[in-house]
C-alpha positions as MATLAB code, in Angstrom:
seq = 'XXXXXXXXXXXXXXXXXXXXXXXXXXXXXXXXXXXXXXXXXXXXXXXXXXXXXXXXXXXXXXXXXXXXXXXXXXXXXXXXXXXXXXXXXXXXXXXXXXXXXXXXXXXXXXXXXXXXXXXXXXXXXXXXXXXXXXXXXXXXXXXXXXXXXXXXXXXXXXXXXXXXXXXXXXXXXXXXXXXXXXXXXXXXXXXXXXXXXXXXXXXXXXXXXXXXXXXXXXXXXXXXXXXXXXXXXXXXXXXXXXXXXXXXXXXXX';
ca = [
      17.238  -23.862   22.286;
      15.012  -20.583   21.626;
      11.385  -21.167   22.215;
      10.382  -20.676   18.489;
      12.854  -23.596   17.656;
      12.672  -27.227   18.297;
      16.069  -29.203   19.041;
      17.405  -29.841   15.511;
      16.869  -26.073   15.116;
      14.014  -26.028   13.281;
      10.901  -23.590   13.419;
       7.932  -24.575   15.508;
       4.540  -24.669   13.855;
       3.639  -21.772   15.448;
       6.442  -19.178   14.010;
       5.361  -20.866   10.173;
       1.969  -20.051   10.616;
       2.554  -16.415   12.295;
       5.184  -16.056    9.191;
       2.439  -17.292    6.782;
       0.171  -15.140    8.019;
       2.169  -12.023    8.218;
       3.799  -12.300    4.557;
       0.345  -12.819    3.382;
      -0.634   -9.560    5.483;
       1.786   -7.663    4.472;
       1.303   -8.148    1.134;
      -2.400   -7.662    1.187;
      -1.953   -3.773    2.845;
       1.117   -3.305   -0.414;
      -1.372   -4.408   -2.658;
      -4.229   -2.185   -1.198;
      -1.716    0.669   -1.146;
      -0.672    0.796   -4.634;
      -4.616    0.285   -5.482;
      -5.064    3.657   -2.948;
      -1.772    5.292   -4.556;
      -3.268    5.048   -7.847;
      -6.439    5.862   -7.053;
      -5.926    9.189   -4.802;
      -3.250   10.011   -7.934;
      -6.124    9.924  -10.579;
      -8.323   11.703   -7.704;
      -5.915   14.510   -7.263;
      -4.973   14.876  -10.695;
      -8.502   15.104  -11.670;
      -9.210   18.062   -9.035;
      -5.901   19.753  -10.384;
      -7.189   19.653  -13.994;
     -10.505   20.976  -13.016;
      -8.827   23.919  -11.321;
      -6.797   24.798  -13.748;
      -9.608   24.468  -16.304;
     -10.993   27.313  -14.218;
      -8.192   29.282  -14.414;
      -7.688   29.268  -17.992;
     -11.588   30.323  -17.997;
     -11.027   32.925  -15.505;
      -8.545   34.114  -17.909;
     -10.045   34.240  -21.269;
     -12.145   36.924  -21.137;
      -9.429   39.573  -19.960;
      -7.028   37.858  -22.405;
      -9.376   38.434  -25.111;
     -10.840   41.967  -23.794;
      -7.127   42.957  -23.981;
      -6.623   41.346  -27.332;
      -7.723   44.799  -29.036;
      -4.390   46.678  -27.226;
      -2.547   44.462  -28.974;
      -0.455   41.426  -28.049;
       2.307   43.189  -26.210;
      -0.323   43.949  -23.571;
      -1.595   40.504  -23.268;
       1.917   39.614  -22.663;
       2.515   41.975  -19.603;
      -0.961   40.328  -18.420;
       0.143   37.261  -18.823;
       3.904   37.573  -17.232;
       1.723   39.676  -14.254;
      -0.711   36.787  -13.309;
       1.893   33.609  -14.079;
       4.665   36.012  -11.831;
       2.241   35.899   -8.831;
       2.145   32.275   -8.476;
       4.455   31.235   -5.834;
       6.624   28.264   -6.791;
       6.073   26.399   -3.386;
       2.123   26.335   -3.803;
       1.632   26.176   -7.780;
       4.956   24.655   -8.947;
       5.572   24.708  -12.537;
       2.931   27.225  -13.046;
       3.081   28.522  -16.417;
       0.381   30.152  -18.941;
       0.224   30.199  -23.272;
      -2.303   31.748  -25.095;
      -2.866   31.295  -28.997;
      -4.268   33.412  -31.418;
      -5.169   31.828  -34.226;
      -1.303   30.792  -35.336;
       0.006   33.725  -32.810;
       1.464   31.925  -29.839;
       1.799   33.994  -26.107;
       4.122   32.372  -23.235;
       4.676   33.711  -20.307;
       8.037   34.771  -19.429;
       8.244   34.967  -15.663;
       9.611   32.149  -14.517;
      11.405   31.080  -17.641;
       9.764   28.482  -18.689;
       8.749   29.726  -22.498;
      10.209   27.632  -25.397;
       8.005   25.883  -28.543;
       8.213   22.180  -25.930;
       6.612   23.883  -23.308;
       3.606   24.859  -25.319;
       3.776   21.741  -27.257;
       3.390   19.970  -23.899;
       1.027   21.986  -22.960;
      -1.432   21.403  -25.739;
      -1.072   17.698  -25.598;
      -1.857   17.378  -21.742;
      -5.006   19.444  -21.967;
      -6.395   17.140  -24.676;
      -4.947   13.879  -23.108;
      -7.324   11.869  -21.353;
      -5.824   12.211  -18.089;
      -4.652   15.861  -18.644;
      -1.030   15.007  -18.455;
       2.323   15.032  -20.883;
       5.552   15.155  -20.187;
       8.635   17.843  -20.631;
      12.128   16.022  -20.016;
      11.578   14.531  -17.455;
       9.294   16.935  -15.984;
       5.157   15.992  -15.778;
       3.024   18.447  -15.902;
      -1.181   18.573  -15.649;
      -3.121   20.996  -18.191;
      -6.252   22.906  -18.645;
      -7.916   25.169  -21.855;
     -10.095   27.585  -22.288;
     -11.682   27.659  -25.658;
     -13.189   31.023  -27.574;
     -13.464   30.632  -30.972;
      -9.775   31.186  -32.292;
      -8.464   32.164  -29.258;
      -7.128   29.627  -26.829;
      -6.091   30.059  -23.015;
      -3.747   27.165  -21.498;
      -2.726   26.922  -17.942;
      -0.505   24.288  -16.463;
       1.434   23.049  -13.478;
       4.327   20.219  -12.402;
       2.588   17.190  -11.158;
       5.035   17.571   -8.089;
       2.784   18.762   -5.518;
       0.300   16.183   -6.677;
       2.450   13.651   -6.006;
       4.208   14.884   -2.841;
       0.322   15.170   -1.525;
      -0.731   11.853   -2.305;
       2.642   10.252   -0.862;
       1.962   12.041    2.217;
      -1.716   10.777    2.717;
      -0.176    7.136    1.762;
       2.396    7.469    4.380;
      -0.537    8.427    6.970;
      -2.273    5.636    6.016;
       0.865    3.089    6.084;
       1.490    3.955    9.717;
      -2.069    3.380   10.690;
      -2.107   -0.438    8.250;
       1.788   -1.297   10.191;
      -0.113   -0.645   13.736;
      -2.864   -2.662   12.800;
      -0.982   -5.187   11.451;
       1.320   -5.382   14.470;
      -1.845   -5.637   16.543;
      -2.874   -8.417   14.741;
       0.632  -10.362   14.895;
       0.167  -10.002   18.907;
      -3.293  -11.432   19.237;
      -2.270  -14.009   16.027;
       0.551  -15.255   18.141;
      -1.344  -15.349   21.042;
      -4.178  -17.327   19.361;
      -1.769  -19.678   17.879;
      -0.035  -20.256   21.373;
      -3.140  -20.915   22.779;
      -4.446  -23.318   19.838;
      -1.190  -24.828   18.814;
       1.754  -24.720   20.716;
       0.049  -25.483   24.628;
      -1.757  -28.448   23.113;
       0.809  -29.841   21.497;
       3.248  -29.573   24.665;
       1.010  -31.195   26.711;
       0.861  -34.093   23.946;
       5.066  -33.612   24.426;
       4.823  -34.206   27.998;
       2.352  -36.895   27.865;
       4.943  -38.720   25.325;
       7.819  -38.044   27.510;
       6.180  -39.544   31.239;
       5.401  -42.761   28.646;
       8.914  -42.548   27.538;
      10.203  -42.572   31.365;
       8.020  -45.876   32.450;
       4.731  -43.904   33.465;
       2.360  -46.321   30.779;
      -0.311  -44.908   32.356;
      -0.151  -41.541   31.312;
      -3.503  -39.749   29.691;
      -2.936  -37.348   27.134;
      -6.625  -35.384   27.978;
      -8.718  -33.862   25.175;
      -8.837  -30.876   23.171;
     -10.851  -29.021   21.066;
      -9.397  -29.338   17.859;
     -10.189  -32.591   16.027;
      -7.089  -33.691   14.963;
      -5.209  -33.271   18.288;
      -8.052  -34.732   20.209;
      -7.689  -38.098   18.077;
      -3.684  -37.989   18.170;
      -3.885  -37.659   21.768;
      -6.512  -40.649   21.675;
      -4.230  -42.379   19.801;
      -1.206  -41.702   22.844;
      -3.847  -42.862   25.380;
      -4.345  -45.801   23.184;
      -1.025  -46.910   22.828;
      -0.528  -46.092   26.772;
      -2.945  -48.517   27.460;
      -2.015  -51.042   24.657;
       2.070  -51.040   26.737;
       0.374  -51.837   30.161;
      -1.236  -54.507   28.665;
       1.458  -55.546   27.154;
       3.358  -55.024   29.770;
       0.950  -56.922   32.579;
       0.848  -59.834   30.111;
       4.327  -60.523   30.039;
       4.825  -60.124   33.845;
       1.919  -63.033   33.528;
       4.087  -64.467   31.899;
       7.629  -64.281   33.767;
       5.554  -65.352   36.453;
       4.297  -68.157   34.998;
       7.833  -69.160   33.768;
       9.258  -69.289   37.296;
];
């Protein structure tokens, strides 16, 4: 017999409520980190899109100072500034510019092709600033001057990666916490449940055994207090019982 288990194998009050507690715990802190998830994603993604907003504004006016050498030099521009972006800080980075119905991609890392821009265009005027290619997310930003357009825009994996990491953080501080609390639930539960009702054990077993005058004591909580009342009562109701009918042997002989 464990000490979480009584004889027919069953769990003690105790281990229910510490379960109870726990699974309701536990899925408190998943709740409150999907909540966090979600909002540190729309955080993020919102300081992403703001940057490269500024990037695409950073561009325009060299894009369109350049504009008057023709379109072949905003293209070596253009492959020159996308080419310096290194893939493990700015992944996905990739830059279009639009002329009117002249469309400029840069060529650097390979990325140029009509879905690309198409993406593009539809996750800088997207709410959130995001549209997918393949399978692929990316996060947008524009620069508008009169017909000419500047677009800048990056995977959403760093984003992500970020976020997951600052969840993770987070998680291992909520599962210490939450162990912490298990101990001193446990302990409060031992002290509240499982010695009172013990003692109320004991008291039933020295009745059991021929000691009717057993005295369950008091306790704090309400209902144990009245169900050890109630042994003490019936303690005293078997030595009654129990003096009357020696009374009455005696009588008989």
């Amino acid at each position: 017999m464990t000490h979480d288990a009584t004889p027919w194998g069953r769990r003690t009050i105790r281990r229910q409520l510490l379960l109870a507690v726990n699974a309701t715990l536990i899925g408190l802190v998943a709740v409150f980190l999907v909540i966090e998830y979600r909002q540190q994603l729309r955080t993020r993604l919102a300081e992403k899109r703001i940057a490269l907003e500024e990037e695409a504004k950073t561009l325009l006016p060299a894009v369109e100072q350049l504009h008057v050498y023709g379109t072949e030099t905003v293209q070596v521009f253009v492959d020159r500034v996308c080419g310096r972006m290194r893939e493990e800080q700015s992944p996905g980075h990739h830059i279009a510019v639009q002329f009117g119905r002249v469309t400029l991609q840069a060529t650097a890392h390979h990325r140029s092709s009509p879905e690309m821009f198409h993406a593009m265009q539809l996750a800088s005027m997207a709410p959130d600033g995001r549209a997918h290619i393949g399978d692929i997310e990316l996060v947008a930003g524009r620069a508008v001057q009169a017909d000419l357009v500047v677009y800048v825009s990056e995977s959403l994996r760093n984003v992500r990666a970020t976020v997951r990491s600052e969840i993770s953080r987070h998680m291992i501080g909520v599962v210490v916490l939450a162990i912490a609390l298990a101990v001193i639930i446990n302990l409060v539960l031992m002290r509240i449940v499982t010695r009172p009702i013990n003692r109320l054990v004991r008291s039933v077993r020295q009745i059991g055994r021929g000691n009717l005058a057993a005295d369950a004591g008091h306790f704090d909580c309400a209902e144990l207090n009245y169900l050890a009342t109630e042994i003490t009562s019936m303690s005293a109701a078997l030595v009654a019982a129990y003096r009357n009918r020696a009374a009455q042997m005696q009588k008989a002989r």
